[in-house]
TIFI-902761 format. One record per residue: z, y, x of N, C-alpha, C, O, CB in turn; residue in one letter. Coordinates in steps of 0.001 Angstrom, whole numbers. Glycine has a CB too. Layout:
REM TIFI-902761
(filo (Z Y X) (Z Y X) (Z Y X) (Z Y X) (Z Y X) 'A')
...
END
This chain:
REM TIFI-902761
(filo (43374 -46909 67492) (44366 -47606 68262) (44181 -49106 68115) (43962 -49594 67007) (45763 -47190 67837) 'X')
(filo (44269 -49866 69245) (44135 -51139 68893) (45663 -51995 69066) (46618 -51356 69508) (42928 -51700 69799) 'X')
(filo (45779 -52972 68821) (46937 -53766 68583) (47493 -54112 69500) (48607 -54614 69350) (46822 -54727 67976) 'X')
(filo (47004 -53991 70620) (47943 -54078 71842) (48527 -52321 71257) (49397 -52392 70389) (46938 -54340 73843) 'X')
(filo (48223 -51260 71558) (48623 -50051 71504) (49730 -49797 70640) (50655 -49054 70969) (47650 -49335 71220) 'X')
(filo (49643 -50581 69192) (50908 -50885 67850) (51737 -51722 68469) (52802 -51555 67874) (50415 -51709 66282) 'X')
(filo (51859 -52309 69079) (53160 -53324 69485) (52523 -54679 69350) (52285 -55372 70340) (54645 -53217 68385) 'X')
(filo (52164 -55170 67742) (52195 -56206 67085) (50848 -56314 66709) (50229 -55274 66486) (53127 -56213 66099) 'X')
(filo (50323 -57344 66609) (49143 -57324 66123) (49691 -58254 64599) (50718 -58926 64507) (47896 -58014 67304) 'X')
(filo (48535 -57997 63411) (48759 -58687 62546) (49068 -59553 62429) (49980 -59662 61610) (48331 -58751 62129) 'X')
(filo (48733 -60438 62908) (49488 -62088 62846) (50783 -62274 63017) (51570 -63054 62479) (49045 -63048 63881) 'X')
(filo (50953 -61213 64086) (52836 -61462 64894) (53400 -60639 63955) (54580 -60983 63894) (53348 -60752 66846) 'X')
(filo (53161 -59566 63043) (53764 -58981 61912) (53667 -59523 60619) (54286 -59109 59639) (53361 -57838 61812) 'X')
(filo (52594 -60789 60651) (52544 -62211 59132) (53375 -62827 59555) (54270 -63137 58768) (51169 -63409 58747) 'X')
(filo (53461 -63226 60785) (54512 -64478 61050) (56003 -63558 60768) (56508 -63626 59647) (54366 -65282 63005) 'X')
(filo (56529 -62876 61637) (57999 -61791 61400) (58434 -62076 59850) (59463 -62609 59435) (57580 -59752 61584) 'X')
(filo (57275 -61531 59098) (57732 -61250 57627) (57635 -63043 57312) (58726 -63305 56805) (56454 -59954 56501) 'X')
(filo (57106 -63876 57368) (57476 -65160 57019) (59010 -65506 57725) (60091 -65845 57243) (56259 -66165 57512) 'X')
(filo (58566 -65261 59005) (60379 -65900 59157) (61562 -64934 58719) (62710 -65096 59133) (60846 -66219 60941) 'X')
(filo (61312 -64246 58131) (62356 -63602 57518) (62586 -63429 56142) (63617 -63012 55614) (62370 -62575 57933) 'X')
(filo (61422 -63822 55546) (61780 -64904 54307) (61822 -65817 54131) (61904 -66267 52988) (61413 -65019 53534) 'X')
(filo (61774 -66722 55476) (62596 -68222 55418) (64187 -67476 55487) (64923 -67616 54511) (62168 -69564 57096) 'X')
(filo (64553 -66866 56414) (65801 -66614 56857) (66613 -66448 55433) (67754 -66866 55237) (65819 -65316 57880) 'X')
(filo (65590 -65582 54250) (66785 -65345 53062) (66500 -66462 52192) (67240 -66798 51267) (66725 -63803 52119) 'X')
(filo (65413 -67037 52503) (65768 -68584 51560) (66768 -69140 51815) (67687 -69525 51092) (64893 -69765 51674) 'X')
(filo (66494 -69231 53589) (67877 -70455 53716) (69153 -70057 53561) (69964 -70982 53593) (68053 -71148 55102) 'X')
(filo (69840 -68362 53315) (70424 -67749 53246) (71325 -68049 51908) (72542 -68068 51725) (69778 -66818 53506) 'X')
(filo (70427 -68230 51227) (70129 -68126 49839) (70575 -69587 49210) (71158 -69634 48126) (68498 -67747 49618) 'X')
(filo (70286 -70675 49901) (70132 -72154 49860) (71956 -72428 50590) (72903 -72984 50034) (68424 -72824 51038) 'X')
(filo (71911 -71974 51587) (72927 -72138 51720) (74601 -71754 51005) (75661 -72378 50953) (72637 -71885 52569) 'X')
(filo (74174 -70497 50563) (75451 -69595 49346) (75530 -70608 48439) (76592 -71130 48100) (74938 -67916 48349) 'X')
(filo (73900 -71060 47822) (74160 -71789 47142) (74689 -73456 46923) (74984 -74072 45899) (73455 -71478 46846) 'X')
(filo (74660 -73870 48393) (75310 -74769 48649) (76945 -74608 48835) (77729 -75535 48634) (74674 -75194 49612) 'X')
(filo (77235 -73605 49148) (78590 -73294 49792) (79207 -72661 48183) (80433 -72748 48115) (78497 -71958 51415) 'X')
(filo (78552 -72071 46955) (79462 -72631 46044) (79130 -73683 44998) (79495 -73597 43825) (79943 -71650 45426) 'X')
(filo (78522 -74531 45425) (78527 -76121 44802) (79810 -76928 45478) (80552 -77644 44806) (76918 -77055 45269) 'X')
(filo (79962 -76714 46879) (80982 -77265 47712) (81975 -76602 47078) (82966 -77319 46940) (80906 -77078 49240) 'X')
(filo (82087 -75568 46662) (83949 -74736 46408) (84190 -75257 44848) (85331 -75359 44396) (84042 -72327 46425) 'X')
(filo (82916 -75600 44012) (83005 -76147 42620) (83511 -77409 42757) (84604 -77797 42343) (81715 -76193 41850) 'X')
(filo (82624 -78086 43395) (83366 -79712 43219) (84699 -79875 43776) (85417 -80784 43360) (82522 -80925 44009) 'X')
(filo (85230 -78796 44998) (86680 -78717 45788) (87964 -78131 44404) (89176 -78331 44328) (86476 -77230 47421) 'X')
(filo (87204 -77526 43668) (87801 -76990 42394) (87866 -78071 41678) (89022 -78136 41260) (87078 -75900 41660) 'X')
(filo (87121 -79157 41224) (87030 -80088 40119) (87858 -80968 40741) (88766 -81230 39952) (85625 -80641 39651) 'X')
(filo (88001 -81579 41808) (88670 -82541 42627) (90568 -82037 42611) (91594 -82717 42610) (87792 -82448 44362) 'X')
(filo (90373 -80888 42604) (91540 -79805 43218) (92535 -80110 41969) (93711 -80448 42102) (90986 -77819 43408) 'X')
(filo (91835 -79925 40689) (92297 -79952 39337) (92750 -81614 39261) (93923 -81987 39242) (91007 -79405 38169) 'X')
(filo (91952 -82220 39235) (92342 -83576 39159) (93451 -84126 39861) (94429 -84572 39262) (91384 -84257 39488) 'X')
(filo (93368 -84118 40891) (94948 -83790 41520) (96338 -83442 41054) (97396 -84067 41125) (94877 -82853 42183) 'X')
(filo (95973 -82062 40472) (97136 -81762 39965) (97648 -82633 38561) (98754 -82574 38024) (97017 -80321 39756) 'X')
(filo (96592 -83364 38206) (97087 -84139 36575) (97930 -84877 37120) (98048 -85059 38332) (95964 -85139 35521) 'X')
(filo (98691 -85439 36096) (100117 -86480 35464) (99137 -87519 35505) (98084 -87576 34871) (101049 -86182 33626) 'X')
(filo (99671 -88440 36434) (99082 -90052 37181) (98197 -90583 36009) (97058 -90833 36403) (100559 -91468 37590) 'X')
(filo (98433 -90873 34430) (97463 -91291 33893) (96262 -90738 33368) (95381 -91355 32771) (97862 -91748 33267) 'X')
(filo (96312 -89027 33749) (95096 -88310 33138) (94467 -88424 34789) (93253 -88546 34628) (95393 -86449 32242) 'X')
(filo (94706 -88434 35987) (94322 -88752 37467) (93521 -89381 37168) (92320 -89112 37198) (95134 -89351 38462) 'X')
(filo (94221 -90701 36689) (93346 -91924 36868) (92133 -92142 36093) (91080 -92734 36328) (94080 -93023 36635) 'X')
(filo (92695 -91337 34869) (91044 -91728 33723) (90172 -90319 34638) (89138 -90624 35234) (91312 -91250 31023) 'X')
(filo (90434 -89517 34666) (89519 -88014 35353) (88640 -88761 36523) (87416 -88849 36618) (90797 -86485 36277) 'X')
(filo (89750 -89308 37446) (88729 -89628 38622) (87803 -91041 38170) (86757 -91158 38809) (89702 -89949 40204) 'X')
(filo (88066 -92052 37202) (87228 -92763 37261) (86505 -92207 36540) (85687 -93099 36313) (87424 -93844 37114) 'X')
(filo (85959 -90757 35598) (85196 -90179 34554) (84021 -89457 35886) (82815 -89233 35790) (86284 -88934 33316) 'X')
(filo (84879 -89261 36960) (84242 -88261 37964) (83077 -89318 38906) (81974 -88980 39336) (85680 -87453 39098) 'X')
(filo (83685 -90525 39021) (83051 -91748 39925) (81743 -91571 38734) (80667 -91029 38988) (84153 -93668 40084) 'X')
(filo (82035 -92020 37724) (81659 -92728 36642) (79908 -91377 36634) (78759 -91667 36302) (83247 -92758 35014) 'X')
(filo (80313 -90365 37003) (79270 -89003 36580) (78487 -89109 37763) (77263 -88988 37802) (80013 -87259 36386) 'X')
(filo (79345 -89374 38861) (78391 -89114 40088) (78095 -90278 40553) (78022 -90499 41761) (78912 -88291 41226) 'X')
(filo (77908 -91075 39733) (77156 -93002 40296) (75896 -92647 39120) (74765 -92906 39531) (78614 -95218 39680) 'X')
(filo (75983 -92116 37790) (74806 -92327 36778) (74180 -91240 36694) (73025 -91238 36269) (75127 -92721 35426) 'X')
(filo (74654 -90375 36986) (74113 -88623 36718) (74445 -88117 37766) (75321 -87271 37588) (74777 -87624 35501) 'X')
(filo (74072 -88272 39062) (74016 -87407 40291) (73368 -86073 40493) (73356 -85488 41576) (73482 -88094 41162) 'X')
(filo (72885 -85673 39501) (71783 -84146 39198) (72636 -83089 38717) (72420 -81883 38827) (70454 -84309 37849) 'X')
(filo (74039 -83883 37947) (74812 -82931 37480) (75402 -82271 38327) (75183 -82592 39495) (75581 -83288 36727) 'X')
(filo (76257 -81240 38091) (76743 -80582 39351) (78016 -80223 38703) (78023 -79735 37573) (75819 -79285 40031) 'X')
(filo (79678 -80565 39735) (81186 -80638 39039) (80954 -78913 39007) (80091 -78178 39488) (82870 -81489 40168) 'X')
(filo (82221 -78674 38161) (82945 -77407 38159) (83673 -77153 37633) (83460 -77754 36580) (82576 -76605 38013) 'X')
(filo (84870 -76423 37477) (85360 -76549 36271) (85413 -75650 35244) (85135 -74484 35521) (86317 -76850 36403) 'X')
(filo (85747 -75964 33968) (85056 -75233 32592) (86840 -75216 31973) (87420 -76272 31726) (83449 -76506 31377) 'X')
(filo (87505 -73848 31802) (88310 -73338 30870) (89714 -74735 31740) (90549 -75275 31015) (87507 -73463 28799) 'X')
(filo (89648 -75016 33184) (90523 -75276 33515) (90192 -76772 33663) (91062 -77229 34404) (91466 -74755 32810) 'X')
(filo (89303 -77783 33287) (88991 -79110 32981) (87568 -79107 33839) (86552 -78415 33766) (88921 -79455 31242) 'X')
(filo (87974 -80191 34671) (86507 -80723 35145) (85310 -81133 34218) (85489 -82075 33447) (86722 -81927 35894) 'X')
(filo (84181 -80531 34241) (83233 -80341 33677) (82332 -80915 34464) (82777 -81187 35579) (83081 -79192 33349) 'X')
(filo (80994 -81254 34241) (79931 -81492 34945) (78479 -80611 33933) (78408 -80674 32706) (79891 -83326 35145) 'X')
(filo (77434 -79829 34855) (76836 -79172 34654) (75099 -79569 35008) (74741 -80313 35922) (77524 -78256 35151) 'X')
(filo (74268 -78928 34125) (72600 -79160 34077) (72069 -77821 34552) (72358 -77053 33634) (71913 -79540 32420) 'X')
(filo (71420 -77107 35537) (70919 -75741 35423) (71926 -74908 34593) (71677 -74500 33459) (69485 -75725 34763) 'X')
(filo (73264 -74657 35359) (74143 -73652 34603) (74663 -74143 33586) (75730 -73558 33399) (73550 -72524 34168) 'X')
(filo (74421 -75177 32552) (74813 -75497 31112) (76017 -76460 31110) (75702 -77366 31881) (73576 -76167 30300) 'X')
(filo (77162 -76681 30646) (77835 -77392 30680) (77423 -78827 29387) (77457 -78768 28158) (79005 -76522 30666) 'X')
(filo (77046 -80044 30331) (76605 -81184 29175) (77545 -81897 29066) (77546 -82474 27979) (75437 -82108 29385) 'X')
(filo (79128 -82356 30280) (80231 -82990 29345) (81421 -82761 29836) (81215 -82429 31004) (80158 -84439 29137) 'X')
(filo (82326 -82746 29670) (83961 -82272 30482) (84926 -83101 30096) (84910 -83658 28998) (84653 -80730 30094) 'X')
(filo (85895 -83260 31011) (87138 -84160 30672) (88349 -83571 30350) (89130 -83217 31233) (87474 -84995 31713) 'X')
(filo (88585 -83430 29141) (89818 -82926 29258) (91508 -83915 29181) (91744 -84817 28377) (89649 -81933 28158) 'X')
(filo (92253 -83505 30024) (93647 -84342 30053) (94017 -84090 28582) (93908 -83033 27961) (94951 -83753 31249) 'X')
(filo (94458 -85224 28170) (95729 -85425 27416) (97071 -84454 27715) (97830 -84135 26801) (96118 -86876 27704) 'X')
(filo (97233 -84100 28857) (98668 -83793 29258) (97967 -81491 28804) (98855 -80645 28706) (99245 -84647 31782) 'X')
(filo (96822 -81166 28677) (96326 -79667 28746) (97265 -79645 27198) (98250 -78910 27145) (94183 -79237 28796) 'X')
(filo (97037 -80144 26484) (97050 -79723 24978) (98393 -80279 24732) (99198 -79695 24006) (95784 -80361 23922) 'X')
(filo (98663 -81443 25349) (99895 -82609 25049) (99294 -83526 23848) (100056 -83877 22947) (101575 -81808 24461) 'X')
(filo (98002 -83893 23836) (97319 -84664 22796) (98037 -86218 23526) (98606 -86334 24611) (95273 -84407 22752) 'X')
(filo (97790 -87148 22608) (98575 -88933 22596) (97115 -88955 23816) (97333 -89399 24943) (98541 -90482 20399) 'X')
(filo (95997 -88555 23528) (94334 -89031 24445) (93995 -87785 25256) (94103 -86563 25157) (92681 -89370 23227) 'X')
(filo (93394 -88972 26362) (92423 -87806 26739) (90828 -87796 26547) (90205 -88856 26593) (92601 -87607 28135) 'X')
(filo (90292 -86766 26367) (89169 -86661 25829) (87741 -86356 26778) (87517 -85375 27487) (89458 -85699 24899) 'X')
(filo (86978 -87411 26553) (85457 -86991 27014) (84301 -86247 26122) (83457 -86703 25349) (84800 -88256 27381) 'X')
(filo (84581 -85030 26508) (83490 -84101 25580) (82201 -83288 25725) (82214 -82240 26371) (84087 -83222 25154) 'X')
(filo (81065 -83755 25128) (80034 -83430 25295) (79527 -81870 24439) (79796 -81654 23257) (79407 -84654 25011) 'X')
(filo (78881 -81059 25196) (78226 -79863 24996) (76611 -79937 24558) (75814 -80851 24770) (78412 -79124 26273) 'X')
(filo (76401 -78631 23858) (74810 -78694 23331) (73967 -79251 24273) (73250 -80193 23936) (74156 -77297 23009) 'X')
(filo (73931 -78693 25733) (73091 -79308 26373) (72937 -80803 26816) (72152 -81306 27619) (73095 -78690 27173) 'X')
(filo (73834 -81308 26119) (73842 -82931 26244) (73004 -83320 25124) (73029 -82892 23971) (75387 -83697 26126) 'X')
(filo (71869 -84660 25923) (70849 -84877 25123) (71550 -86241 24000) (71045 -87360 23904) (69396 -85256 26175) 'X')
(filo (72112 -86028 23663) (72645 -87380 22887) (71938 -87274 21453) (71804 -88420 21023) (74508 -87440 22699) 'X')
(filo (71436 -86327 20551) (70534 -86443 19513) (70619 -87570 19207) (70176 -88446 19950) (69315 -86113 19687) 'X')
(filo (71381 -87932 17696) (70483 -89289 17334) (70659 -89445 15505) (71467 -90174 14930) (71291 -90970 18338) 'X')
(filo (69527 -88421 14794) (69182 -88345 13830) (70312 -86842 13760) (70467 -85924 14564) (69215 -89763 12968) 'X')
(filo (71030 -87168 12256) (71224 -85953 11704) (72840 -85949 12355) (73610 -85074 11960) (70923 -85859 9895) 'X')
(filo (73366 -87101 13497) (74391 -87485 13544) (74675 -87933 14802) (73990 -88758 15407) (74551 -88204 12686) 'X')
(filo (75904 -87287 15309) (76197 -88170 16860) (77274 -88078 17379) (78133 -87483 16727) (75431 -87838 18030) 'X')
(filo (77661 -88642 18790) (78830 -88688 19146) (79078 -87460 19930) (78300 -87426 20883) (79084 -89861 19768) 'X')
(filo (80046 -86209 19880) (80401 -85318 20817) (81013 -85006 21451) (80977 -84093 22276) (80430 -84776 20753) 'X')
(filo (82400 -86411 20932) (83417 -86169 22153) (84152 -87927 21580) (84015 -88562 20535) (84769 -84217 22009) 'X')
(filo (85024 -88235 23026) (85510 -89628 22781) (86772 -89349 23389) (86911 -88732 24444) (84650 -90922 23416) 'X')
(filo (88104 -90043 22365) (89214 -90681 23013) (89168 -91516 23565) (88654 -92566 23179) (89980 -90967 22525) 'X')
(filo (89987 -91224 25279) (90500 -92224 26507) (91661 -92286 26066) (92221 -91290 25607) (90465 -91795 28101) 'X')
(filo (92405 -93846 26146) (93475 -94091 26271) (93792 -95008 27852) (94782 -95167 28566) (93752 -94696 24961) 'X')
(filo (92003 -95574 27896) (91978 -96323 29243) (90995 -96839 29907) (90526 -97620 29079) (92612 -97231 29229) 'X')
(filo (90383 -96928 30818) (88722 -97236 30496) (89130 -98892 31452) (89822 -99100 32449) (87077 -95668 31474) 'X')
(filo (88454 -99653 30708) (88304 -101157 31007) (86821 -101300 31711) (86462 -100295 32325) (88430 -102132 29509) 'X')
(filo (86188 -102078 31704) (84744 -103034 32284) (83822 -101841 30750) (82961 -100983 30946) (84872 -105826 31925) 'X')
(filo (84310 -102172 29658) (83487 -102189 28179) (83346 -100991 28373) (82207 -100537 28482) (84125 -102632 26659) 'X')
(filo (84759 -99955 28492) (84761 -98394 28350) (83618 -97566 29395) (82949 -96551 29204) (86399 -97862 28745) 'X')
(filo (83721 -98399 30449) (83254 -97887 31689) (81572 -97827 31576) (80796 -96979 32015) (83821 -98874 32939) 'X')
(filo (81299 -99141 30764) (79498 -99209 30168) (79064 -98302 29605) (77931 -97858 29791) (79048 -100178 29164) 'X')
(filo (80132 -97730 28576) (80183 -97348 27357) (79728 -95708 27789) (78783 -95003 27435) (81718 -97707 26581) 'X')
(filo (80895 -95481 28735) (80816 -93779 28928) (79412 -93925 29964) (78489 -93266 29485) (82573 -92844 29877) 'X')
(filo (79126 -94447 30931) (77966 -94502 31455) (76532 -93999 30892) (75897 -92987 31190) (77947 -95623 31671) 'X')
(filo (76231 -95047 29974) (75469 -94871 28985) (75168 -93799 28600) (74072 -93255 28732) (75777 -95347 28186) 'X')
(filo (76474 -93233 27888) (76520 -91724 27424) (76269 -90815 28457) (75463 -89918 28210) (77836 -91317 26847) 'X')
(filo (76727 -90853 29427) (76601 -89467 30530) (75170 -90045 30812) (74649 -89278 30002) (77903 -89265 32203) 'X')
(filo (74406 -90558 31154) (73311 -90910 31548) (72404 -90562 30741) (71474 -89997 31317) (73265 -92023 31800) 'X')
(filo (72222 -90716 29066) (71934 -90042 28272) (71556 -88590 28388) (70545 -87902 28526) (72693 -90250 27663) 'X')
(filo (73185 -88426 28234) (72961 -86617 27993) (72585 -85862 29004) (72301 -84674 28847) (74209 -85812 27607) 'X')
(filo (72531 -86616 30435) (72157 -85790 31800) (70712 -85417 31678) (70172 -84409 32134) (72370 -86698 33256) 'X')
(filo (70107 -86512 30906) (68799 -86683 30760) (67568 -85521 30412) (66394 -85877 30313) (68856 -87568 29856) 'X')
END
């Protein structure tokens, strides 16, 4: 039988099976875009709901992640906006108002590269971030995104 007689000749049955594993890439690309979009709508969503002074430090912690570490990806972790490396959580914000702590806290996870000797920083009290604070946490998230 020749390939007119099959329908398809080989090529038009290489090409089929290529575009139809583009189709589940982009399938695939897209889910995975569509829950990166419902994560960060979650991290944003949360922030919102905080008491005006954990708002204000969260969203400038959130500016602050996605101006130095744009690779990370929001979500949130045990209720607190988090930011993430390939699945791993490297730092999260938690309100002052979750626990009823006097601070709120910027806290870093194993996968944050901050290493420095036998000793380091893993989490920091906000009471307010100024010009200094704002260097300060930069630095650090930029670091550990690393």
């Amino acid at each position: 039988m020749s390939d007119d007689e099959q329908g398809f000749s080989a090529e038009e049955r290489a090409a089929m099976k290529e575009t139809a594993a583009e189709r589940r890439a982009q399938a695939k690309r897209a889910k995975a875009a569509d829950k990166e979009a419902a994560d960060l709508q979650d991290v944003l969503d949360r922030i919102a709901e905080m008491p005006d002074d954990d708002r204000a430090l969260a969203e400038r912690v959130h500016a602050i992640v996605g101006r130095v570490a744009p690779g990370l990806a929001a979500r949130t972790w045990y209720g607190m906006p988090a930011y993430t490396k390939e699945g791993k959580v490297v730092c999260f914000f938690k309100p002052a108002g979750k626990f009823k702590s006097r601070y709120a806290t910027l806290g870093f996870e194993d996968a944050a590269a901050l290493d420095e000797g036998a000793m380091w920083t893993t989490s920091l009290a906000i009471l307010a971030i100024g010009d200094a604070e704002e260097e300060r946490i930069a630095e650090l998230i930029a670091r550990a995104a690393s």
